[in-house]
C-alpha positions as CSV (number, residue, x, y, z in Angstrom):
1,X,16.6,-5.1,-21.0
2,X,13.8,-2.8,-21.9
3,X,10.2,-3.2,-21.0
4,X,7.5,-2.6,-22.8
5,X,4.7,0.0,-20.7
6,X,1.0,-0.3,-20.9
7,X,-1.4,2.1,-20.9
8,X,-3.2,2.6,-18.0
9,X,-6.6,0.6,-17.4
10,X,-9.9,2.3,-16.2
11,X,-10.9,0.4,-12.7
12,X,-13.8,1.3,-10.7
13,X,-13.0,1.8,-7.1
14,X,-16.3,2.0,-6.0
15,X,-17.3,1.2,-2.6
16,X,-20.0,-1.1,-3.6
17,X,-17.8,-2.9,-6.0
18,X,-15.3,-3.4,-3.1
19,X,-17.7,-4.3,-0.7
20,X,-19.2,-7.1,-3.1
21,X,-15.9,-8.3,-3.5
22,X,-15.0,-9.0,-0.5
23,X,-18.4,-10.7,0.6
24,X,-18.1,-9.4,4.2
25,X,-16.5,-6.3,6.3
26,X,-15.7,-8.5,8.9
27,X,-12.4,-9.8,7.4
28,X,-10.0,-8.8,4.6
29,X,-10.1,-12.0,2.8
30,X,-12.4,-14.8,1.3
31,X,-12.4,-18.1,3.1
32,X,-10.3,-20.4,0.3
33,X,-7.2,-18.4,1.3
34,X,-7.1,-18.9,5.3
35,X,-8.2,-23.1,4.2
36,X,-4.8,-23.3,1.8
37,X,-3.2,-26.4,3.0
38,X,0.2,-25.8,4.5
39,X,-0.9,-22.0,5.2
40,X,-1.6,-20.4,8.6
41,X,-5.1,-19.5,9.4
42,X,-4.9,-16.0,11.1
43,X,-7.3,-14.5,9.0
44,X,-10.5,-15.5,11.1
45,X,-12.9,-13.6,13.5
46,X,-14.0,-9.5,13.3
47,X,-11.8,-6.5,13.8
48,X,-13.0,-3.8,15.9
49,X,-13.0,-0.4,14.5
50,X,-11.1,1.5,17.5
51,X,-13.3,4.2,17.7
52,X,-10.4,7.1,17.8
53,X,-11.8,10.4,20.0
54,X,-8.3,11.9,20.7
55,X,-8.2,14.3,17.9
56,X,-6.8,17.9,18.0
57,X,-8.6,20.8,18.6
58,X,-10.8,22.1,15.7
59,X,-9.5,25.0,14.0
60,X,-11.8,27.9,13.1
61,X,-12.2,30.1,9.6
62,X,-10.6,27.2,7.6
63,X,-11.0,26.7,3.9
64,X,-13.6,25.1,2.2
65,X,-11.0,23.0,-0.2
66,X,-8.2,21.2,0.0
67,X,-5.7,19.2,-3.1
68,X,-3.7,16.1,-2.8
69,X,-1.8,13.9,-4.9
70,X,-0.3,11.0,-5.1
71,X,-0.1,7.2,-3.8
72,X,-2.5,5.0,-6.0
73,X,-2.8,2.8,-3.0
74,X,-4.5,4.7,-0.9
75,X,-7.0,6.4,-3.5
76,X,-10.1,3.9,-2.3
77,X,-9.5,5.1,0.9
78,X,-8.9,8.5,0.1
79,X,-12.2,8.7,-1.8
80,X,-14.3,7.2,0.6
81,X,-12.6,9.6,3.0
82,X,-13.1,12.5,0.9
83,X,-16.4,11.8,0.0
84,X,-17.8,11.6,3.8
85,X,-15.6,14.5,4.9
86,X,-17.2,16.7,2.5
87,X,-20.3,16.7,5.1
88,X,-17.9,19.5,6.8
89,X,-18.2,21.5,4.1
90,X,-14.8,20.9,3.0
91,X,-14.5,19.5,-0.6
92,X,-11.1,17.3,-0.7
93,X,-9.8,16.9,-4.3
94,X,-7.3,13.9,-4.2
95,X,-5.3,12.9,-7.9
96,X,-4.9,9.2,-7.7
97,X,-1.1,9.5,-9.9
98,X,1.5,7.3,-8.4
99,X,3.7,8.2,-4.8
100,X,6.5,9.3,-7.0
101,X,4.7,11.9,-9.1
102,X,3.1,12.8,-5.6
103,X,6.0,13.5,-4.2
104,X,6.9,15.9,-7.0
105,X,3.9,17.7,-6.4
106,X,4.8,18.2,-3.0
107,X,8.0,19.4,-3.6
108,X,7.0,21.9,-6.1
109,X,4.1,23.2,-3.6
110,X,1.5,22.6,-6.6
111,X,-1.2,20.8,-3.8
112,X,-1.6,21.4,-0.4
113,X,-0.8,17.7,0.5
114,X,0.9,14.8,-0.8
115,X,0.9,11.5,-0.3
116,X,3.0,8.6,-1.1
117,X,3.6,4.8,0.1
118,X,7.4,5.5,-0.3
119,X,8.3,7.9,2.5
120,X,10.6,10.6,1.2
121,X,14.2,10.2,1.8
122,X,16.9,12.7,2.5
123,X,17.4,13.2,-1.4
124,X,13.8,14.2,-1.8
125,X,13.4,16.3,1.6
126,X,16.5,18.3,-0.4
127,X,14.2,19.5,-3.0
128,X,11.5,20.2,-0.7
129,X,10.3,24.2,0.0
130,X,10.4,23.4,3.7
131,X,10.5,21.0,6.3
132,X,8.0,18.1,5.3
133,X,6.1,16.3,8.2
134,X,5.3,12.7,6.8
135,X,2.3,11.4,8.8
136,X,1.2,7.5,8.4
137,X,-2.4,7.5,7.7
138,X,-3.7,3.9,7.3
139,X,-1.9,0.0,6.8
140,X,-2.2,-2.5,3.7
141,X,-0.8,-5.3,2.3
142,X,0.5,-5.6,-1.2
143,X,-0.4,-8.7,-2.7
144,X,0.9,-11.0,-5.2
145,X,-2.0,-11.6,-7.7
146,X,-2.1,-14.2,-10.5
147,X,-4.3,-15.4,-13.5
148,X,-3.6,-18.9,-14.3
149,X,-6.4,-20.9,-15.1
150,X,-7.4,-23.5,-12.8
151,X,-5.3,-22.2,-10.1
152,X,-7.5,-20.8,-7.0
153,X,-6.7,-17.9,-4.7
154,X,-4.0,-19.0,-2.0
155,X,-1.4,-20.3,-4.1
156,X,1.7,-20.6,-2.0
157,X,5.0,-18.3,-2.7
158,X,8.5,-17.5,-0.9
159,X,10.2,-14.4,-1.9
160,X,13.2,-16.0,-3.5
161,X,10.2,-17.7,-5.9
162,X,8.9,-14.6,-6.5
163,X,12.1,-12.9,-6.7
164,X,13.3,-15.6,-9.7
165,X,9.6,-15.0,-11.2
166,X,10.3,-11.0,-11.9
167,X,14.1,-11.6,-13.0
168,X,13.0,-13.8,-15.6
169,X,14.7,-17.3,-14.0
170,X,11.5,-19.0,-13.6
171,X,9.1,-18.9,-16.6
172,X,6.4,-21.2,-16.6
173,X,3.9,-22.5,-14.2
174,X,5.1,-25.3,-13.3
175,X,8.2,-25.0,-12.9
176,X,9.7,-26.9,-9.7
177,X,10.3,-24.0,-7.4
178,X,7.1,-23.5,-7.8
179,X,5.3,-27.3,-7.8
180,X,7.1,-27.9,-4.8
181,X,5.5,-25.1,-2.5
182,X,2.0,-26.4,-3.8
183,X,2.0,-30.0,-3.7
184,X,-1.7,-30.4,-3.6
185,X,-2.4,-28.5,-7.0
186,X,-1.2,-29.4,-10.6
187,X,0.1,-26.7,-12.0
188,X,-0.1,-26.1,-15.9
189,X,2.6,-25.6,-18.1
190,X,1.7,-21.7,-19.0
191,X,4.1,-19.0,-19.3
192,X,4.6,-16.5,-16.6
193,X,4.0,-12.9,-18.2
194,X,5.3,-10.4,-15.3
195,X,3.7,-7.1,-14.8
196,X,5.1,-4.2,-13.1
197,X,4.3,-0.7,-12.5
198,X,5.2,1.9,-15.3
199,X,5.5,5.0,-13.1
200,X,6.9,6.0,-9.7
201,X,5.1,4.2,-7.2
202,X,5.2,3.2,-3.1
203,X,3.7,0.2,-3.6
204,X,7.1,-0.9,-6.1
205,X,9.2,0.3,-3.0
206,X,7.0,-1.8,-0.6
207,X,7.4,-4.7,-3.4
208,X,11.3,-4.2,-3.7
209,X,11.4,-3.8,-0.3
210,X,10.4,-7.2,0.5
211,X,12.4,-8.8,-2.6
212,X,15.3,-6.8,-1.5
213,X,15.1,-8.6,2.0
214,X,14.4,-12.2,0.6
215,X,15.4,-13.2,-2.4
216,X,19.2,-12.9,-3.1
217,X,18.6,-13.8,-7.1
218,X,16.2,-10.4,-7.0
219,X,19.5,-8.8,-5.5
220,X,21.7,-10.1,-7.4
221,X,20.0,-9.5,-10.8
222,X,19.1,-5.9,-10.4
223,X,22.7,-5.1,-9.4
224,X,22.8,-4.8,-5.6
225,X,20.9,-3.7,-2.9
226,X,21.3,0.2,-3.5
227,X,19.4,-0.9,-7.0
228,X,16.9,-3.7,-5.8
229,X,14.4,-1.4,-3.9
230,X,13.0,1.7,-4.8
231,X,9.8,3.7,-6.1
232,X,11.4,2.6,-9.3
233,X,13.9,-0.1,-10.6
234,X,14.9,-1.3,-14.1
235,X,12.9,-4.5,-14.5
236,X,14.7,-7.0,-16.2
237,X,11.5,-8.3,-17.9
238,X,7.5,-7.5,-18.6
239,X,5.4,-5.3,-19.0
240,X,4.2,-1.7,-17.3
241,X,0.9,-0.5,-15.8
242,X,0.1,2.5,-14.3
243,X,-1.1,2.3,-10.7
244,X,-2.5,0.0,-9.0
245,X,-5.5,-0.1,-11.9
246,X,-3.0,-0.2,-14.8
247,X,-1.3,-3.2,-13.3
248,X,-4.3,-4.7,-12.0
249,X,-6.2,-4.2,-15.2
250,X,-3.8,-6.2,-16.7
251,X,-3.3,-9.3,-14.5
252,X,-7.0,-9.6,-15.0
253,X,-6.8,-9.8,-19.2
254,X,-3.7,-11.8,-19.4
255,X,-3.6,-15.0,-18.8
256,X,-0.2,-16.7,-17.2
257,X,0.1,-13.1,-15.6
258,X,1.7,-12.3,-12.4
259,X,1.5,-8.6,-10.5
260,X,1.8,-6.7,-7.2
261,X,-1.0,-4.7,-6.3
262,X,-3.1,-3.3,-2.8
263,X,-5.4,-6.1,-1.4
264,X,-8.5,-3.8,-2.6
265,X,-7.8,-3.3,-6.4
266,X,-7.2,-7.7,-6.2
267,X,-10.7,-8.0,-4.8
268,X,-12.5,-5.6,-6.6
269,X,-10.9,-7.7,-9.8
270,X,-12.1,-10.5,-8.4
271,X,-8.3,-11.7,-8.9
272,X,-6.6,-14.2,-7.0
273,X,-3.5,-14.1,-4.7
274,X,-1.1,-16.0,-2.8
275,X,-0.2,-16.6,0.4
276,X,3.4,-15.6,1.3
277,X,5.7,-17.0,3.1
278,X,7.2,-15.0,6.0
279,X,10.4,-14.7,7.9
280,X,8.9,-17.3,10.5
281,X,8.5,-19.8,7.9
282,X,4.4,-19.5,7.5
283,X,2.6,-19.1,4.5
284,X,0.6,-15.6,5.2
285,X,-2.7,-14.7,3.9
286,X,-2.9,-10.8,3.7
287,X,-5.9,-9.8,5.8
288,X,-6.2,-7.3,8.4
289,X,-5.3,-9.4,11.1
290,X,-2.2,-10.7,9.3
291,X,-1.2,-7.0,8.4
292,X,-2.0,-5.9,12.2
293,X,0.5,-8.5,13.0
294,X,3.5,-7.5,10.9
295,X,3.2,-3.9,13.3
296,X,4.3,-6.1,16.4
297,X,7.5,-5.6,17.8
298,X,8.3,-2.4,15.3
299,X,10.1,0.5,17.1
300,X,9.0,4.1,15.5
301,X,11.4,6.9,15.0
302,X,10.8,10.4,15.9
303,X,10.4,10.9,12.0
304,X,7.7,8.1,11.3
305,X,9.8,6.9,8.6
306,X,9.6,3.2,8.6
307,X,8.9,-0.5,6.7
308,X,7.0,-2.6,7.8
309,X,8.4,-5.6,5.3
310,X,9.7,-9.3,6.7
311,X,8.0,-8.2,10.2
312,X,9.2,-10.8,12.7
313,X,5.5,-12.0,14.3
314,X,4.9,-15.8,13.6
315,X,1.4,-14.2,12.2
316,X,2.9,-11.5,10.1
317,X,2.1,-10.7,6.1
318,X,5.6,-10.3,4.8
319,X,4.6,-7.5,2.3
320,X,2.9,-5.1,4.4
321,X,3.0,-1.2,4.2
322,X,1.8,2.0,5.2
323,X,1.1,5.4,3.2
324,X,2.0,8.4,4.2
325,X,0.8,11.7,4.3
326,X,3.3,14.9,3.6
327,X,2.1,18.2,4.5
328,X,5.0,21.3,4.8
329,X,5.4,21.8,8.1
330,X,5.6,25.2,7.8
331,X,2.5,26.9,6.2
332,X,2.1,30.4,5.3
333,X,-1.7,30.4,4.6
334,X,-3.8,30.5,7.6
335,X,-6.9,29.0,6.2
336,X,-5.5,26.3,4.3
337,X,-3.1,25.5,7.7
338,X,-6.4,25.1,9.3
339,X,-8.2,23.0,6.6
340,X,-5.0,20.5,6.4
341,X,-5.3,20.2,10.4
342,X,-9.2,19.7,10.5
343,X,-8.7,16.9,8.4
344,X,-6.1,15.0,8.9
345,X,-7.2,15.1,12.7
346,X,-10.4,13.8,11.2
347,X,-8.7,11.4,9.0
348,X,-6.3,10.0,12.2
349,X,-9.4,9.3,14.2
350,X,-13.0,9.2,12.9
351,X,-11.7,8.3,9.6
352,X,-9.9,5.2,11.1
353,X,-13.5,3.2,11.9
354,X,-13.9,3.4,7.9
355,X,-10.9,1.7,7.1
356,X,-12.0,-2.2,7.7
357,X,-14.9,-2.2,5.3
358,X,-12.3,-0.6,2.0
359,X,-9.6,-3.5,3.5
360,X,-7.5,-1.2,4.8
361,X,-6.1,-1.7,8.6
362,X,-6.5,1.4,10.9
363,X,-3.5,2.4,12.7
364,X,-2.9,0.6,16.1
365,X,-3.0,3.0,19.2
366,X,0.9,4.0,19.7
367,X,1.3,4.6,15.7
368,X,-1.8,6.7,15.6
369,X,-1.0,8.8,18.5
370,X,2.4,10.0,17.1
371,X,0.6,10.8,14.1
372,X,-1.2,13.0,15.6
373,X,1.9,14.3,17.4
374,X,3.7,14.9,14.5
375,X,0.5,17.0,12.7
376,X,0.5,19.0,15.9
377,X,4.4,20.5,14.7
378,X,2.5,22.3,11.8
379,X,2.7,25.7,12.2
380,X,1.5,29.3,10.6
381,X,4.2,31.5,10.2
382,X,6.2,30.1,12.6
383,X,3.6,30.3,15.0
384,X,1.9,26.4,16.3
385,X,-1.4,26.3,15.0
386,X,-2.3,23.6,17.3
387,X,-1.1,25.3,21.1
């Protein structure tokens, strides 16, 4: 079935706006959430930043600017990071325009970096100029966020629910499937208007990812598993936004509406989301603590290419994901080479303590030290740029 596509929807990503929105630095996630009956509390207490001083040597005569492009879901951070790094004298230009259009860019050497929450298979290395080093940069949940009047943040969701939601087999509010997970609330009788993302996005492959893993219907209805996940699918029903904003934007107008977005365009919305249930059995408000969690027991390949989806920890947010960064690991240009290591080091270890306050979770200490590891393979001409 085709589905309609909306135009994308201005959002202010301002830190003020986010910071109002959450209320507090300390933790990802208002109060109502973590007090859901029948959910797990884990989202309590303060987060340290980690205070990161391992970064690689600075490199000298580097370039005063820098592109990116890509991932929608990291473009808070990104600003904020962009934005405070300019202090260097370095001015940062990132396009907020979706992982998969990213990606592109990347692969057409149009921007010195990319970025995407997707990393890129063997099909997309293919098309690459070069070798691509894909370097994990920060961790956030994707949460499923609702408009249905009189219904408060924390509603309670599995992923075969949510799976029957986006395929169309559940279409009203109170439908059974769902009444039964949320016994203490009286759900209305509204329809369920789905909104998805229009464009080639990580955060739909996080999404998928997760549906892919839990809900057979979502399989089944999408035509397998080699179809289920991906930067895009063919939605069987509703409507398109682009980015984070677009879909975002329009949870927050339509009411009966049901979307996927990062934690921080949700809370700079002011839009409510649930808590999901994970592979334990709990229901999982997405936090920092509860994304830190989902990390627990995950083995890294030499690669860094990874999900972090249906994490095994009794405390883990089922929908958790990372963005990463792609830089060609091969660079010809001396002074950009030097510019792309400067800040990325920067990015990998200063840039980590401002994570927390944009809802973002740094990387934990093993993660962040092979990132670093794999931005020390860069080279110019051949040569390491980074002995």
């Amino acid at each position: 079935m085709r589905t309609a596509t909306l135009s994308t929807t201005a959002v202010a990503i301002a830190l003020l706006g986010l910071l109002d929105a959450c209320g507090s630095t300390d933790s990802a996630a208002g109060a109502t959430n973590a007090s859901t009956p029948g959910a797990t509390a884990v989202c309590q207490g303060t987060t340290a930043k980690p205070g990161y001083t391992n970064g690689l040597p600075q490199q000298p005569n580097a370039a005063s600017s820098l592109s990116g492009a890509g991932s929608t879901f990291v473009a808070p951070m990104m600003s904020q990071w962009t934005s405070t790094y300019a202090s260097n004298g370095v001015q940062v230009a990132y396009q907020s325009i979706g992982s998969g259009a990213g990606i592109k860019q990347l692969q057409a050497a149009t921007v010195d970096f990319g970025d995407s929450d997707a990393y890129m298979k063997d099909s997309d290395l293919a098309l690459a100029k070069g070798p691509v080093l894909q370097i994990p940069l920060v961790l956030a949940p994707v949460v499923v966020t609702y408009n249905v009047k009189g219904v408060p943040s924390g509603l309670k969701l599995d992923g075969q629910t949510i799976g029957k939601i986006f395929t169309g087999q559940i279409t009203t509010w109170n439908d059974p499937a769902i009444q039964s997970q949320n016994t203490s609330l009286t759900l209305p009788s509204t329809p369920i208007a789905t909104v998805h993302r229009s464009d080639g996005s990580g955060t739909t492959d996080i999404f998928t990812d997760f549906l892919t893993k839990e809900s057979p219907s979502w399989v089944a209805s999408l035509g397998g598993a080699t179809k289920s996940r991906g930067k895009t699918v063919a939605w069987p029903i509703g409507i398109g936004g682009k980015g984070n904003e677009g879909v975002s934007g329009a949870v927050g107008q339509t009411d009966g509406a049901i979307g996927y977005v990062e934690l921080g365009y949700a809370l700079t919305q002011h839009l409510n989301y649930a808590d999901v249930k994970n592979k334990s059995g709990a229901y999982i408000e997405p936090c920092n603590q509860s994304v830190l969690a989902a990390t627990n027991g995950v083995s890294y390949p030499a690669d860094l290419r990874f999900d972090l989806t249906d994490g095994s920890d009794s405390h883990a947010y089922p929908i958790t994901g990372t963005t990463w960064a792609l830089i060609y690991q091969n660079q010809t240009n001396g002074a950009k080479a030097a510019a792309l290591t400067n800040f990325f080091s920067w990015a990998l270890t200063t840039g980590q303590d401002l994570t927390l306050s944009l809802n973002y979770q740094p990387l934990g200490k093993d993660l962040q030290q092979k990132c670093l590891a794999q931005l020390k393979k860069m080279t110019l001409n051949g040569q390491p740029i980074v002995p």
